[in-house]
N, C-alpha and C positions, 0 to 999 in steps of 0.2 A: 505492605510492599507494593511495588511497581505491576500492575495487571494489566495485559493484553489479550485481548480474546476475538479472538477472527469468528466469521460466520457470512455465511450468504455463497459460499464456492458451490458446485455442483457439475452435473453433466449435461453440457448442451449441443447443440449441433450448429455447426460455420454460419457464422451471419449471425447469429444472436446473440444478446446482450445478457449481463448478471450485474448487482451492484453487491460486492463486496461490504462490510462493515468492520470496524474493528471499533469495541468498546476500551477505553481507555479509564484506567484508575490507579490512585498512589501518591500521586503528586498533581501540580497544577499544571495541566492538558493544555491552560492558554499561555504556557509558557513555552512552550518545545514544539520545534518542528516534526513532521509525522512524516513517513515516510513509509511505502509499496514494493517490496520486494520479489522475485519470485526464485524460483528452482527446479529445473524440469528432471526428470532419470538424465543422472553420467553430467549432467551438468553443475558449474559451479552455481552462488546465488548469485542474482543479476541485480541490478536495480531498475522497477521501474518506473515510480513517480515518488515526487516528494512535495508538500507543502509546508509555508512557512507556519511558525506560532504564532503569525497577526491571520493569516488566513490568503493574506493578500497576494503573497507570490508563488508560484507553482512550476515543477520542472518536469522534464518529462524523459523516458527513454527515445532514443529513434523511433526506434520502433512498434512504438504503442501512438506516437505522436498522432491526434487527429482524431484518436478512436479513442482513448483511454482519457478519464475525469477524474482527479483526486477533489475533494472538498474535506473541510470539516467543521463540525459542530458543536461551539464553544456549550452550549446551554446542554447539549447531552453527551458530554465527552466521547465523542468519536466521530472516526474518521471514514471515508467515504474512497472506494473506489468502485466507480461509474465505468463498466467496458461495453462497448459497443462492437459490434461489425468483429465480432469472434472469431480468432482460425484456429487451426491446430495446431500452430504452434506456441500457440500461449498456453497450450497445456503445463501444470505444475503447478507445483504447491505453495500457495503464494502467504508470504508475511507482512505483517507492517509491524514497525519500528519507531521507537521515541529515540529522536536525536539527543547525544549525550551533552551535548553546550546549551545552556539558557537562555535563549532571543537571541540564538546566531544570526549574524546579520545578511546569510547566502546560505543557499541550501546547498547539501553535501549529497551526493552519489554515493556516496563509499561506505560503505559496512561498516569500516570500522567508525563512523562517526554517529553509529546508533548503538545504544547499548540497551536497550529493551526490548525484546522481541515475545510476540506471540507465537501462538503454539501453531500457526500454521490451518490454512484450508485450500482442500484440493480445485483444483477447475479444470473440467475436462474437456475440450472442444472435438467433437466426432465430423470427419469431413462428410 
């Protein structure tokens, strides 16, 4: 079956950086776009980045825009988010997601156009 496994979250303090990882397994990884989610308390999940299954195009929330890197790595199935320049509002527990369409030709924001989800790792930004 379909496996997503986050790692790399933690507690850090404003201005600092973490890269995120998520291992990917199930199916073939160079086929589906990935996608970066999060969810803070009382909030719904947001979207924050997503990349294509070639590698080549990449989207971003506002608000992460400039600070935040998604990549990924066809030779070790997974996917990469790169944060930079941390506040505290990026706190929450962030996800990544396999797009449910095959070599969609645009990347989706919308939740429901991922149907795999990982179990989720916390990031905690202290001002």
């Amino acid at each position: 079956q379909v496996q997503l496994i986050e790692s790399g979250g933690g507690l850090v303090q404003a201005g600092d950086s973490l890269r995120l990882s998520c291992a990917f397994s199930g199916r073939s990884f160079s086929d589906y776009g990935m996608g970066w989610f999060r969810q803070a308390p009382g909030k719904e999940r947001e979207f924050v980045a997503a990349v294509s299954w070639s590698g080549g195009v990449t989207t971003y929330a506002d608000s992460v825009k400039g600070r935040f890197t998604i990549s990924r790595d066809g030779a070790k199935n997974t996917v990469y988010l790169q944060m930079n320049s941390l506040k505290p509002e990026d706190t929450a527990v962030y996800y990544c997601a396999s797009d449910r369409t095959r070599r969609r030709l645009w990347l989706s924001p919308s939740i429901v156009e991922y149907n795999y989800w990982g179990q989720g790792t916390q990031v905690t930004v202290s001002s």
